[in-house]
MARMI-491339 format. One record per residue: chain; residue in three letters; x, y, z of N, C-alpha, C, O, CB in turn. Coordinates in steps of 0.02 Angstrom, whole numbers. Each point is the difference from the previous one (the first is absolute). Glycine has a CB too. Example, Ala and Ser with C-alpha at 12.3 -4.5 7.8 and 13.67 -1.06 7.14 Angstrom:
! MARMI-491339
A; Ala; 660; -284; 390; -45; 59; 0; 45; 60; 0; 52; -1; 33; -147; -58; 29 .
A; Ser; 77; 112; -98; 42; 59; 3; -39; 55; 37; 25; 55; 8; 34; -87; -116 .
! end
This chain:
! MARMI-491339
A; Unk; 10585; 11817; -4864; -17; 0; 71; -64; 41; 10; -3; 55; -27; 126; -68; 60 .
A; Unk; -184; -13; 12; -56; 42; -1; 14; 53; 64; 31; -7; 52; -117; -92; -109 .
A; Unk; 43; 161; 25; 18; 64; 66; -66; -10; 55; -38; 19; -45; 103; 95; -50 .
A; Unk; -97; -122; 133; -60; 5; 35; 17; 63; 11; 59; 18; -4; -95; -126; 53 .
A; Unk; -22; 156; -31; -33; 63; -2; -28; 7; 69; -22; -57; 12; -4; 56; -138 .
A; Unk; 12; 44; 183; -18; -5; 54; -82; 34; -22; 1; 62; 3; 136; -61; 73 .
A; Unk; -184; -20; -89; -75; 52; -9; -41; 8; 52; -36; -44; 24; 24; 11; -127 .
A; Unk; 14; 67; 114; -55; 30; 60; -81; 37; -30; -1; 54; -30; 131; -17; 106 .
A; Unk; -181; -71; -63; -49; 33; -21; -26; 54; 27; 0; 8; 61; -11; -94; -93 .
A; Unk; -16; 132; -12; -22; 60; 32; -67; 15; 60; -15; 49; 33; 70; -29; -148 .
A; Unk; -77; -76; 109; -66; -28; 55; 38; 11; 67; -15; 35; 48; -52; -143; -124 .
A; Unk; 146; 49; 62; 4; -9; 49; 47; 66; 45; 6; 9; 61; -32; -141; -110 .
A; Unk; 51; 166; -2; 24; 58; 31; -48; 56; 22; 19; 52; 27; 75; -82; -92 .
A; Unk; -156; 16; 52; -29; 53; 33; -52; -24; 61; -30; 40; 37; 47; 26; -153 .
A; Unk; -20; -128; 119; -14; -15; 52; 44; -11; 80; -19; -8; 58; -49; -23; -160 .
A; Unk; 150; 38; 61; 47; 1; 58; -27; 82; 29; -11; 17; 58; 134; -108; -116 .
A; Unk; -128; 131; -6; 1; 80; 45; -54; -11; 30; 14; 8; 59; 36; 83; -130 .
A; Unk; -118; -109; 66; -47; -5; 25; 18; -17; 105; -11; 30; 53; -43; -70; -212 .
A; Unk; 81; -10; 142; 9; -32; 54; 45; 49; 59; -3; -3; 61; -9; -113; -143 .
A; Unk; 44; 148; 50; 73; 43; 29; -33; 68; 8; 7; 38; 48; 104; -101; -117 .
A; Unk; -141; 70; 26; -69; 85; 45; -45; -31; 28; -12; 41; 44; -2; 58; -131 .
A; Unk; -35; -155; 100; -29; -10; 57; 43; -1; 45; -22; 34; 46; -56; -81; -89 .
A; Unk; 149; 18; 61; 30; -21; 82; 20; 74; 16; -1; 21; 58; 61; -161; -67 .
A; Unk; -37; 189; -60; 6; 69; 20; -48; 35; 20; 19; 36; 46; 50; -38; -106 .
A; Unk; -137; 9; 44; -64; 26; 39; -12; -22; 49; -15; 40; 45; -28; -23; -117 .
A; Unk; 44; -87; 85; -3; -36; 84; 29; 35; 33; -31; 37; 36; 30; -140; -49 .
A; Unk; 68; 104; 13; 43; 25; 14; -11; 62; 48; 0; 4; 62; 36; -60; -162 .
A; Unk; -46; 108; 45; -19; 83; 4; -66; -9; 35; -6; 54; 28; 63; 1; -146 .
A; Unk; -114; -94; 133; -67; 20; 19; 5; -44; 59; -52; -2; 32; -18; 34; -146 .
A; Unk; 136; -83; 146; 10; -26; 49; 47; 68; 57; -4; 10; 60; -7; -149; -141 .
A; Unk; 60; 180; 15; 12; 52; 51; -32; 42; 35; 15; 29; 52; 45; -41; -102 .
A; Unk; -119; 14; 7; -45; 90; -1; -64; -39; 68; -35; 26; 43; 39; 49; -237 .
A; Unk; 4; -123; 179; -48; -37; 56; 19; 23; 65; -28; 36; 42; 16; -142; -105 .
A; Unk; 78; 70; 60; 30; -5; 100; 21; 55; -6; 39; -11; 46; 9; -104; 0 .
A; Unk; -34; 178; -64; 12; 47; 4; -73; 68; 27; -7; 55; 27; 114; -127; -116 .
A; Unk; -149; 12; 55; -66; 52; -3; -35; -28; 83; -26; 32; 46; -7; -26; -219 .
A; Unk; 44; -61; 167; -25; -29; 64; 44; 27; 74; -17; 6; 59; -20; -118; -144 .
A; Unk; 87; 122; 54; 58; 37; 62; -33; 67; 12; 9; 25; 55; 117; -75; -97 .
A; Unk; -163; 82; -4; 0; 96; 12; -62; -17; 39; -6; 23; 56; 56; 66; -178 .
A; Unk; -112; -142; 85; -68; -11; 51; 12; -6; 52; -20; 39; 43; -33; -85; -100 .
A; Unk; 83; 4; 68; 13; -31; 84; 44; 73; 47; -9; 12; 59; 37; -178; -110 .
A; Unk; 10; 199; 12; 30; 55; 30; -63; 62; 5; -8; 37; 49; 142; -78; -100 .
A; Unk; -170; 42; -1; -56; 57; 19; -70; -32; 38; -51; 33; 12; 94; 39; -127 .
A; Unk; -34; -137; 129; -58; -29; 28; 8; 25; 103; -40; 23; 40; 36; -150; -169 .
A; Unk; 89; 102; 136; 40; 20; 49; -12; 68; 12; -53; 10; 29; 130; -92; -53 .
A; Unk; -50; 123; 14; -16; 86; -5; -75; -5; 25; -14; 0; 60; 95; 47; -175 .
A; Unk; -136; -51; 55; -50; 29; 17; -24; -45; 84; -24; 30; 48; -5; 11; -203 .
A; Unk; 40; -93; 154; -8; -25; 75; 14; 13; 37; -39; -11; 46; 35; -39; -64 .
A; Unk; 89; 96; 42; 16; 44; 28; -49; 57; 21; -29; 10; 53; 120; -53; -105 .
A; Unk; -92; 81; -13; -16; 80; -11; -55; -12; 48; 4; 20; 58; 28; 29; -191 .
A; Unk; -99; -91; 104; -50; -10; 44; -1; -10; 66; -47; 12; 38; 24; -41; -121 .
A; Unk; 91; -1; 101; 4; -34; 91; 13; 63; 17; -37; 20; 46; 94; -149; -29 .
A; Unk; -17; 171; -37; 7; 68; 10; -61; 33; 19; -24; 7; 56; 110; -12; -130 .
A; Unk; -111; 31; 5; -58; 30; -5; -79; -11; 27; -51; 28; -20; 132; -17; -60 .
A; Unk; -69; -79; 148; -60; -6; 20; 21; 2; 63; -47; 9; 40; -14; -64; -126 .
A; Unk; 146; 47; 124; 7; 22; 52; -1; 85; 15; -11; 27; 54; 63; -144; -55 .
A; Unk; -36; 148; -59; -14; 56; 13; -75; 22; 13; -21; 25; 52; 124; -17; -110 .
A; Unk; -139; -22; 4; -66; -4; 32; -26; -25; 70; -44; 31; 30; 39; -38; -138 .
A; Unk; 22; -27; 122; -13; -15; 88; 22; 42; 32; -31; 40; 35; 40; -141; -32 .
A; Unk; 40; 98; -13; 41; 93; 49; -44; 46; -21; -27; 32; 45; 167; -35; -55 .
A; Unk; -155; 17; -45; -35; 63; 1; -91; -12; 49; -26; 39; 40; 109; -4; -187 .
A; Unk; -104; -88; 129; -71; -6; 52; 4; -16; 77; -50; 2; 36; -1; -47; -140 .
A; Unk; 125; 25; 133; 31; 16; 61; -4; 56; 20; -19; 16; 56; 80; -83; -73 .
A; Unk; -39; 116; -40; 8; 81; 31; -84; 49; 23; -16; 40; 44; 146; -37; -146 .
A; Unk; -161; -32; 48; -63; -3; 20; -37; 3; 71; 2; -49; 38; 22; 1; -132 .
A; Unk; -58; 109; 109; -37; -3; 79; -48; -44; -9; 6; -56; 23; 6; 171; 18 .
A; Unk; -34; -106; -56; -77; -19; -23; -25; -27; -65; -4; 33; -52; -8; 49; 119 .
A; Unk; -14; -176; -58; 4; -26; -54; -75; -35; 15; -23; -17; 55; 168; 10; -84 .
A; Unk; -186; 0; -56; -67; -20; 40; -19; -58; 6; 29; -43; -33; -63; 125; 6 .
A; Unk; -7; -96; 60; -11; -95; 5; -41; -11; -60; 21; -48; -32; -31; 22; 171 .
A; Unk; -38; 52; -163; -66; 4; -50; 0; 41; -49; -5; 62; 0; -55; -86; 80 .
A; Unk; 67; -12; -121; -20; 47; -82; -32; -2; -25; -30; -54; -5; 84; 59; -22 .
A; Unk; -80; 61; -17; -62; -30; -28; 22; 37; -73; 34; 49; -14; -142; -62; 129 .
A; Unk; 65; -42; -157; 35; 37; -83; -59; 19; -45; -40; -45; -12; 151; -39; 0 .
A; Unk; -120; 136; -10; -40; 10; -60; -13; 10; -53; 7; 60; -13; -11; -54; 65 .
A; Unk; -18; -45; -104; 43; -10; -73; -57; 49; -52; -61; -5; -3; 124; -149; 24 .
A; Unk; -29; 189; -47; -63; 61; -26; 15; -38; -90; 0; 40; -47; 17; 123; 154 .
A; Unk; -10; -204; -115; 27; -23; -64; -58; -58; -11; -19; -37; 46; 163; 66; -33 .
A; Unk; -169; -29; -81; -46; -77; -18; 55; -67; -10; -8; -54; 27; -100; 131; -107 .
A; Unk; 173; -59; 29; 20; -48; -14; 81; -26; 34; 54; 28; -10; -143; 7; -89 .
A; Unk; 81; -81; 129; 52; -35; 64; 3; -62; 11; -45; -42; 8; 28; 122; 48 .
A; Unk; 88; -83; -57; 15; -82; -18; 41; -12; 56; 36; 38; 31; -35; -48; -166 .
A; Unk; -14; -59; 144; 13; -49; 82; 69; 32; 0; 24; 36; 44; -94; -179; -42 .
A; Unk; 100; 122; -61; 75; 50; 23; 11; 41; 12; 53; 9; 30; -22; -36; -64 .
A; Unk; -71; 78; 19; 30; 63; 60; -34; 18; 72; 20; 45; 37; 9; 11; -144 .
A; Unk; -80; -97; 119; -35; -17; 56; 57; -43; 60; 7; 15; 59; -132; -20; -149 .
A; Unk; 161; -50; 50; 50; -37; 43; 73; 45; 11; 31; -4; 53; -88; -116; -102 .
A; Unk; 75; 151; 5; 37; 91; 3; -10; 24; 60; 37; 1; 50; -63; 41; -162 .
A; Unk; -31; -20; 102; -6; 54; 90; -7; -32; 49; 5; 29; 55; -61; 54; -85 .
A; Unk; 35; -191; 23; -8; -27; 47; 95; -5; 45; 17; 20; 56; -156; -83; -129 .
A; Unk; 182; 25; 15; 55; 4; 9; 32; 62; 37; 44; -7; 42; -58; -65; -133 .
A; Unk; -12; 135; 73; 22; 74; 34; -13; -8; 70; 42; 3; 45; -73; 75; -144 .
A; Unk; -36; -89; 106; -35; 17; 61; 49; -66; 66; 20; 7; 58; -175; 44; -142 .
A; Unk; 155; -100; 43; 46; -58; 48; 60; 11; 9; 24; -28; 50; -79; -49; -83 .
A; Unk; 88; 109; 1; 78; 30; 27; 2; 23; 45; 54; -5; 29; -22; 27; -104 .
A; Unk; -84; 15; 110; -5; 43; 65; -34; -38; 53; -54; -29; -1; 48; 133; -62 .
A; Unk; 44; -99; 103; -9; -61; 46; -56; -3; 54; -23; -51; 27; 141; 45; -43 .
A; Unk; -138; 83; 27; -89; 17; 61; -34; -6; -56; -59; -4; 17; 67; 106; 91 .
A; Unk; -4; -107; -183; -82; 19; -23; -3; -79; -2; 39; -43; -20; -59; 177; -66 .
A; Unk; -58; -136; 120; -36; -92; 19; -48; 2; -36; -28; -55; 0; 43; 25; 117 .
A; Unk; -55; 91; -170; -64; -23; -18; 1; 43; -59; 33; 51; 7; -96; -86; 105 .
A; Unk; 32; 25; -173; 6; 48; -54; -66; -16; -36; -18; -57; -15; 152; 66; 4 .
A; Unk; -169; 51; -2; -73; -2; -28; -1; 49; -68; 20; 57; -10; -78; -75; 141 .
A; Unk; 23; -34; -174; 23; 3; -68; -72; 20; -24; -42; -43; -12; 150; -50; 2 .
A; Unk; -126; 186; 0; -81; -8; -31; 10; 19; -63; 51; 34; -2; -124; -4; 98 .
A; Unk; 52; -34; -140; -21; 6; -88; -73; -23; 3; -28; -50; 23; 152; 13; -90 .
A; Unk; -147; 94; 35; -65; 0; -17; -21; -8; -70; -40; 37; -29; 38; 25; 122 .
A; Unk; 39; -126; -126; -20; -28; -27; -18; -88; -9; 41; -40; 22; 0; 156; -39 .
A; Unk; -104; -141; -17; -6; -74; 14; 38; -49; 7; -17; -52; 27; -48; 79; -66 .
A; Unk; 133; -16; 10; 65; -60; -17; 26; 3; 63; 6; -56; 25; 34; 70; -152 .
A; Unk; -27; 21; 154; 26; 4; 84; 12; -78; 22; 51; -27; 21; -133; 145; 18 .
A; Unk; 5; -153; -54; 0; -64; 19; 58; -61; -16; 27; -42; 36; -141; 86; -45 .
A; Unk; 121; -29; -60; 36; -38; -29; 66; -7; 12; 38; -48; -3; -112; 65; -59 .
A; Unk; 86; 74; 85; 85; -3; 16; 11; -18; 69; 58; -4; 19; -27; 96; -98 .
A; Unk; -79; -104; 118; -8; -36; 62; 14; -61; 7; 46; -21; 34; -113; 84; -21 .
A; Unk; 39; -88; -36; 25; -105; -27; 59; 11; 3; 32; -28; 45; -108; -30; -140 .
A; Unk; 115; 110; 42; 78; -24; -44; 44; 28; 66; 61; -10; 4; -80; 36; -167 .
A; Unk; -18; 10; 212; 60; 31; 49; -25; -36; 73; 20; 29; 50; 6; 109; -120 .
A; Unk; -67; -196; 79; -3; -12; 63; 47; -30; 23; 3; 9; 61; -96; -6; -68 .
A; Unk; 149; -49; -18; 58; -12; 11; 32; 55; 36; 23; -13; 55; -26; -58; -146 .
A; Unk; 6; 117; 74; 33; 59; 42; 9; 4; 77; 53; 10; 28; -99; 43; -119 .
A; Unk; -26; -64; 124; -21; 16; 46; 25; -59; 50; 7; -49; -36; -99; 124; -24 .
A; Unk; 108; -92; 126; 15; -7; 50; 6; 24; 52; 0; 61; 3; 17; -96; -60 .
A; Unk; -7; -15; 134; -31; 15; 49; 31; 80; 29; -26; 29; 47; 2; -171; -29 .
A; Unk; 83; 169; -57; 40; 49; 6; -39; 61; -18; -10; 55; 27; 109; -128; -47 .
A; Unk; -112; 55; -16; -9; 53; -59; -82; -21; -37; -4; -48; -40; 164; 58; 10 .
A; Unk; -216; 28; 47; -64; 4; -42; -11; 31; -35; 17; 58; 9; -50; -82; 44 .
A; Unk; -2; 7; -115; -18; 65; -53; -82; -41; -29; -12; -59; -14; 175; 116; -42 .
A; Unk; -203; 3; 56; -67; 20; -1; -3; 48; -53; 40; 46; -8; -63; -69; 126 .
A; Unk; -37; 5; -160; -43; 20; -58; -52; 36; -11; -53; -28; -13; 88; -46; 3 .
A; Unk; -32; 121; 12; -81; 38; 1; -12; 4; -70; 48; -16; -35; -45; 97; 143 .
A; Unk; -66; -61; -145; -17; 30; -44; -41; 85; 4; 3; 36; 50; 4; -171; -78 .
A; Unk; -39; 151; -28; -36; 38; 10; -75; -26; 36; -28; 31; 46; 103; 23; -141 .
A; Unk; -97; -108; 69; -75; -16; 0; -1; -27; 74; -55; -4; 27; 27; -28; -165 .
A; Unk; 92; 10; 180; -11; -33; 54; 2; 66; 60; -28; -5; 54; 84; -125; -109 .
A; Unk; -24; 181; 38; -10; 70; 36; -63; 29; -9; -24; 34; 45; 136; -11; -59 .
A; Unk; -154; -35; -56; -38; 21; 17; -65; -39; 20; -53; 25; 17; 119; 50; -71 .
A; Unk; -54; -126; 49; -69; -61; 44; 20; 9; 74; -41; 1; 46; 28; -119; -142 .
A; Unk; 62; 123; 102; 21; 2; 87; -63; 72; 19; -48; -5; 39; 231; -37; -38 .
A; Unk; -165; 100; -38; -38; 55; 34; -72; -25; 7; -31; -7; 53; 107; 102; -103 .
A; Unk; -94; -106; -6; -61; 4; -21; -40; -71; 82; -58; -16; 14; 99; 61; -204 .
A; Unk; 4; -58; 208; -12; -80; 46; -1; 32; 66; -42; -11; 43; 115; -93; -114 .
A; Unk; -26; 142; 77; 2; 45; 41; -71; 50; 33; -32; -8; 51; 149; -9; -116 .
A; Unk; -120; 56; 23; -62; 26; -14; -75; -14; 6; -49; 35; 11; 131; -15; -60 .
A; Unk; -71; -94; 35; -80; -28; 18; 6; -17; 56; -53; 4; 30; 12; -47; -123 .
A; Unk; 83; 25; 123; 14; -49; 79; 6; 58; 51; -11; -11; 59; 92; -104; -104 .
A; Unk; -63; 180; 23; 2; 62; 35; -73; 33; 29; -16; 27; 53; 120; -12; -132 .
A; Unk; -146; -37; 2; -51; 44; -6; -67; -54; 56; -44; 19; 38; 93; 51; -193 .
A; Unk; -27; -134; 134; -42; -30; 45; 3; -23; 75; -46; -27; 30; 32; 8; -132 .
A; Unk; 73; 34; 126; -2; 38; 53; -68; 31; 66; -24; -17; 54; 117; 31; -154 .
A; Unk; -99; 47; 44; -74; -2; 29; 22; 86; 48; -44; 39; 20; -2; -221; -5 .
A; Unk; 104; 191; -7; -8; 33; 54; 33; 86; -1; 29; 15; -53; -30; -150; 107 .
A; Unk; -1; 174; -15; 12; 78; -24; 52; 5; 22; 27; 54; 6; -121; 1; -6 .
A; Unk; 132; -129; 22; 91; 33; -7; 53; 5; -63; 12; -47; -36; -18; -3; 143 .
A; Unk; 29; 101; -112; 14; -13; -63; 72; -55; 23; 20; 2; 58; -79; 132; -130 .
A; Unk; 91; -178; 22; 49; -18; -18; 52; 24; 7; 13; 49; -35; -68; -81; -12 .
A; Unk; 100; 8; 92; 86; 28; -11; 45; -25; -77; -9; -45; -41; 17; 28; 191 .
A; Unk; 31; 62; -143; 48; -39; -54; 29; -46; 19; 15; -48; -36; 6; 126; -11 .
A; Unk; -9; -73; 102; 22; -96; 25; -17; -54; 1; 26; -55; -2; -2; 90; 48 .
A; Unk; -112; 1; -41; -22; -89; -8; -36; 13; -63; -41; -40; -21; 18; -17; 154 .
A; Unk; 36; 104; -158; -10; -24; -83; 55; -30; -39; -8; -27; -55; -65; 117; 48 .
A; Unk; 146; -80; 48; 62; -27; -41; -9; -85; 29; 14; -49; -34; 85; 180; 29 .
A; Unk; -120; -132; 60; 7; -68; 22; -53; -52; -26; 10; -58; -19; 43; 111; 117 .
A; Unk; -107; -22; -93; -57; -19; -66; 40; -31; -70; -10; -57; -22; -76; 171; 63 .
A; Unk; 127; -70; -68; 21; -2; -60; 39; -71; -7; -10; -51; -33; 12; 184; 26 .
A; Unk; 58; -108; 64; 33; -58; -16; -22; -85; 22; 31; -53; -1; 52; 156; 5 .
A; Unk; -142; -87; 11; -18; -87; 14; -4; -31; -67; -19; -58; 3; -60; 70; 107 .
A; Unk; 91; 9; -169; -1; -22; -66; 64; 25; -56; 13; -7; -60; -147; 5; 92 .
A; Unk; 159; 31; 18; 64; 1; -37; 44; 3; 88; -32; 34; 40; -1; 48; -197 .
A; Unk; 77; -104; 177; -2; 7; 43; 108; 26; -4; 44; -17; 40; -198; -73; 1 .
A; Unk; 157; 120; -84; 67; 13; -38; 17; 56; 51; -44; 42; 10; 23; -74; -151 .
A; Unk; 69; 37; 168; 34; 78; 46; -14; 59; -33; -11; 0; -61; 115; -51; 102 .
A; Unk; -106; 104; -5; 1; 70; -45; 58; 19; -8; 31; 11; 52; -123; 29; -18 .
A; Unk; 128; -30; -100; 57; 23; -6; 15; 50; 13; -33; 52; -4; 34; -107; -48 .
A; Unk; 92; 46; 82; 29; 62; 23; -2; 67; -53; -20; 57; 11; 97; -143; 60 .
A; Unk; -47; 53; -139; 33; 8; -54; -45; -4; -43; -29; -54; 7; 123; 21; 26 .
A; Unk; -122; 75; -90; -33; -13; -38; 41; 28; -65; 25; 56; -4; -128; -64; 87 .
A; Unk; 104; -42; -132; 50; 18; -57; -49; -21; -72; -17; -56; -21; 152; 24; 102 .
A; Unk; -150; 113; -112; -57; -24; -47; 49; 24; -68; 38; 48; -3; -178; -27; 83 .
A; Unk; 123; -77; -135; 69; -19; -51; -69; 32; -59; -57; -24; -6; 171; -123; 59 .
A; Unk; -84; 203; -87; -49; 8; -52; 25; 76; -17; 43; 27; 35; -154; -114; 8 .
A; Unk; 76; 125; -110; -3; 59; -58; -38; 67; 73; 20; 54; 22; -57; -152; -190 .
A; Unk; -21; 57; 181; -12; 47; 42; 0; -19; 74; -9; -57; 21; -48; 102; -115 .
A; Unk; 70; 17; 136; 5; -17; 96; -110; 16; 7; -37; 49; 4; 228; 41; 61 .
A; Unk; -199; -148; -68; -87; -15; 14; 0; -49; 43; 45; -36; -20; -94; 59; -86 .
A; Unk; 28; -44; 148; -19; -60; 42; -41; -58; -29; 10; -56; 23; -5; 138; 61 .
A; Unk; -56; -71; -138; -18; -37; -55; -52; -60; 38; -22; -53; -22; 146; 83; -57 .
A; Unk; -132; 3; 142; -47; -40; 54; 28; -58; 35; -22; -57; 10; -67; 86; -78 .
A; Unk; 146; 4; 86; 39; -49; 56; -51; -7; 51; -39; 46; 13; 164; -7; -27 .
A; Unk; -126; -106; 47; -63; 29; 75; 33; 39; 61; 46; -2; 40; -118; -113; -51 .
A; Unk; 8; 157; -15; 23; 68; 47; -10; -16; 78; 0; 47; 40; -43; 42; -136 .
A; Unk; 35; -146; 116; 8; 5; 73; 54; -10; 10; 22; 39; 42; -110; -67; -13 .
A; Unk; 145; -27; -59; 41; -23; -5; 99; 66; 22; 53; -7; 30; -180; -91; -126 .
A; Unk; 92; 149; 59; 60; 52; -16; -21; 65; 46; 30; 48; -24; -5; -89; -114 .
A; Unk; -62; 60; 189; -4; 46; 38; 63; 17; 21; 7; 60; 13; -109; -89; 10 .
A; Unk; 148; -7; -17; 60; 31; 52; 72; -43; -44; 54; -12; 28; -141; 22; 125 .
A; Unk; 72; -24; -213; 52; -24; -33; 42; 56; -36; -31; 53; -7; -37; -157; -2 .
A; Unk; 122; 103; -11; 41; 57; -40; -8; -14; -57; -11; -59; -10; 90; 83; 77 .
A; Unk; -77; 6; -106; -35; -11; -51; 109; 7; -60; 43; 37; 22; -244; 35; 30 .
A; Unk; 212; -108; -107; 14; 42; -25; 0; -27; -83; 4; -62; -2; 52; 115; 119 .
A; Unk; -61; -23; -179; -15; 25; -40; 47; -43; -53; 38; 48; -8; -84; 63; 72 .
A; Unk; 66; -146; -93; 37; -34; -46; 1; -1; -89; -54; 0; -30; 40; -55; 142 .
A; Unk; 68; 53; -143; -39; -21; -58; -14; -62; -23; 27; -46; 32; 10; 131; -55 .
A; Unk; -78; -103; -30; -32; -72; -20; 52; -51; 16; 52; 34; 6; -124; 10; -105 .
A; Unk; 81; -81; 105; 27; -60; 43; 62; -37; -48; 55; -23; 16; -188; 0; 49 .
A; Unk; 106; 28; -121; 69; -40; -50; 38; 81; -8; 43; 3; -44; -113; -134; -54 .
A; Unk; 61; 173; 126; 36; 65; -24; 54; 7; 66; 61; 11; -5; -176; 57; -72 .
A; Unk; 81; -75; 131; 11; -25; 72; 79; -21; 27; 11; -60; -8; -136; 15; -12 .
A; Unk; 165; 71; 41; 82; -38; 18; 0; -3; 75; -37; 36; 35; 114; 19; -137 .
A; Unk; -24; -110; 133; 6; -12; 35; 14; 83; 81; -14; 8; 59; 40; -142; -171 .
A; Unk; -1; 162; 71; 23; 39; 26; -41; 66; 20; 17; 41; 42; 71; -101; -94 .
A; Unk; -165; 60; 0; -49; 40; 7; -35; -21; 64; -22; 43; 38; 17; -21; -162 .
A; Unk; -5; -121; 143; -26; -12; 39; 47; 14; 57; -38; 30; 39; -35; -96; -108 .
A; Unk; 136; 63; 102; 31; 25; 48; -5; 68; 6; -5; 15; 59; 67; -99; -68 .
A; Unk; -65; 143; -38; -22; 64; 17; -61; -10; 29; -16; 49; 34; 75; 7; -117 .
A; Unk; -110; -108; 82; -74; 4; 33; 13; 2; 52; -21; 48; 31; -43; -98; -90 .
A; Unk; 98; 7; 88; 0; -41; 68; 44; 51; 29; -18; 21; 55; 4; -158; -83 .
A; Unk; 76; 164; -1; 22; 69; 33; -62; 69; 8; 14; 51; 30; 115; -92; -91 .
A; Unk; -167; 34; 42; -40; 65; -16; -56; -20; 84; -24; 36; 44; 27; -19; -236 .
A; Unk; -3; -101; 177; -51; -14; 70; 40; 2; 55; -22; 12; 56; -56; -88; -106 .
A; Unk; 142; 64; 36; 43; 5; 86; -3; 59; 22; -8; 14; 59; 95; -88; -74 .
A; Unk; -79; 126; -45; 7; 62; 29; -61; 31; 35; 2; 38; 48; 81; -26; -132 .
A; Unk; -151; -41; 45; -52; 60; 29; -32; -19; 70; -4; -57; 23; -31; 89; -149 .
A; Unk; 17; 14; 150; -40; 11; 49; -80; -8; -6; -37; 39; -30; 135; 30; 53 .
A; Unk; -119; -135; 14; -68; -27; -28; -42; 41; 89; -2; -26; 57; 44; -138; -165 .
A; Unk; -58; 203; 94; -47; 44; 65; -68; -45; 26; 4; 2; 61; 27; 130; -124 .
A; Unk; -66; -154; 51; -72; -62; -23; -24; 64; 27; -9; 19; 58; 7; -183; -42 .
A; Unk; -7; 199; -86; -80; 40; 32; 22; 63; 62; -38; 38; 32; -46; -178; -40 .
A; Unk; 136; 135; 10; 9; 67; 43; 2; 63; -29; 7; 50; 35; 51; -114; 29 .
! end
């Protein structure tokens, strides 16, 4: 009588395991998935919270506020500055609901460039204006000849030398002046511009927190602006 033998090749037994640890890794990297996707969506939640939180509190706190300014003016004592942190203080400055105009001087040539990337910003709400160095100082110098020819032995007020000024920049004088830099220099902000602005003192701008700029704006509610008394 013949015996048949059951043979199984060894190919084929190791391609069964093959098959039986891939559906077990699926498996395991299908758990670690929806599991992982459950904690995102739970810390995506949270931080959306924390923030709804953390920006109504901020409103309450610029509520409590006496005195909040319509006009800012910023001065960047730094050469190197990127549109992103330019749209940073733009974002800051728009949380607060009186400031309508924000003037952005750096006295350096690129100014221009980050102008293009941020005119989107601006609306009928809310304006923001560009000075440089070279345009503060062609303004004087324009000033000066149109003064001198004149012709006559009155001298010039500062008024109608500011009003002179601004027919070419024609940007508000800020309440608030917030200069972001190593050293507190004005770095040739135009000086007609800041006669009666508060001035205050910051560090460089990517160093800069949200919370340094609300100490500003607390520092302007509080003071007492005299004009010249």
């Amino acid at each position: 009588m013949t015996e048949y033998k059951n043979h199984v090749s060894p190919d084929r037994d190791l391609k069964c395991n093959q098959n039986i640890l891939g559906c077990i890794t699926l498996s395991i990297f299908q758990f670690l998935w929806f599991h992982l996707s459950l904690l995102i969506r739970f810390m995506l939640y949270q931080y959306h919270n924390l923030m709804s939180l953390w920006i109504n509190d901020y409103h309450e706190k610029l509520r409590n506020l006496q005195n909040i300014p319509i006009n800012v003016g910023v001065g960047i004592n730094q050469e190197q500055l990127s549109t992103a942190q330019i749209q940073q203080l733009i974002c800051w400055c728009r949380m607060v609901p009186t400031i309508r105009t924000l003037t952005i001087f750096h006295p350096y040539s690129h100014c221009d460039s980050i102008k293009l990337k941020t005119d989107e910003s601006s609306d009928d709400d809310f304006q923001i204006s560009f000075l440089t160095f070279e345009s503060g100082r062609s303004s004087m110098i324009k000033a000066a000849k149109h003064f001198t020819n004149l012709k006559t032995n009155i001298m010039p007020t500062d008024d109608a030398i500011g009003e002179y000024l601004k027919q070419d920049y024609p940007c508000p004088d800020p309440q608030l002046l917030l200069i972001f830099g190593d050293c507190p220099i004005y770095n040739g902000f135009p000086s007609w511009q800041i006669r009666l602005s508060e001035t205050v003192f910051l560090p460089p701008i990517e160093w800069t927190t949200i919370s340094q700029f609300y100490q500003a704006l607390k520092i302007f509610s509080t003071c007492e602006q005299r004009f010249g008394k």
